[in-house]
N, C-alpha and C positions, 0 to 999 in steps of 0.2 A: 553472436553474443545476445543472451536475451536478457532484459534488464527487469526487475521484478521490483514489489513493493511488498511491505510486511506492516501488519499491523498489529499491535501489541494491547494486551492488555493486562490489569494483575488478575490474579485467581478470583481475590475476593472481587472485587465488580464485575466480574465475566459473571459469578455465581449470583450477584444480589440483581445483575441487570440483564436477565437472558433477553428480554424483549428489548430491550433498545441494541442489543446485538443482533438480536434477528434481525432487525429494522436497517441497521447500518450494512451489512451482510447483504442483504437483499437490496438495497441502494447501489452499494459499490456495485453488484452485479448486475443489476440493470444499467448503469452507466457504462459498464465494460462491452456491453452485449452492442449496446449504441454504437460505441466508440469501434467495435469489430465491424460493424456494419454500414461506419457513415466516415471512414478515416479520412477522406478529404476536408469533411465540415469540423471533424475534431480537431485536425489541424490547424486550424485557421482558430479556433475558439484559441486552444492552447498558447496560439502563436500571440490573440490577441492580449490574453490573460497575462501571459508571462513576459512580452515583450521582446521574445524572439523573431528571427527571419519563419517562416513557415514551412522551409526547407528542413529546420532543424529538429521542428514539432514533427512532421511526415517523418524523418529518419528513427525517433525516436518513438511513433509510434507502429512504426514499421519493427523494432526491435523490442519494444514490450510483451511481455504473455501476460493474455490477459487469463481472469477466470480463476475461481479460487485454488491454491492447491494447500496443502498442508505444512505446514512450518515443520524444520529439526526440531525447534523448540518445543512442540507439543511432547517432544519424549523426553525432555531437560526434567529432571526433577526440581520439586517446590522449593527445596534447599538452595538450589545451582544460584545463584549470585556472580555479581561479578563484583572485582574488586575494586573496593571505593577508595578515590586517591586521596590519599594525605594533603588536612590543608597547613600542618608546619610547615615552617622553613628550616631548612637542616644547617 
């Protein structure tokens, strides 16, 4: 099972902030690049970060893909919503 991360943004600031996307983009991937490269030292950061055993950190980053891949979402159209729940009480 590979466990992934997604990260979201709306249209309109994807559009008004290409550079601070580039920027975060190029961030996430150089820390993934590390992380592929150093998974015992990530481990132990994660483990201390998080407050985990480091067995736990190692397993899960033993089961992460790293590395950008493209979201479903990119093909959702701008409409696609999701439905917003009701704050009555019925």
């Amino acid at each position: 099972m590979n466990n992934r991360a997604y990260y979201f943004t709306s249209r309109d600031f994807a559009t008004r902030h290409t550079d601070v996307l580039r920027i975060a983009i190029e961030e996430i991937n150089t820390i993934e690049q590390w992380i592929s490269k150093n998974k015992p030292a990530a481990a132990l950061e994660l483990s201390n970060v998080l407050g985990l055993d480091k067995s736990i950190t190692e397993l899960f980053l033993n089961r992460v893909a790293t590395g950008p891949h493209p979201s479903p979402a990119t093909s959702w159209p701008s409409s696609s919503r999701l439905p917003t729940p009701s704050l009555t009480s019925s």
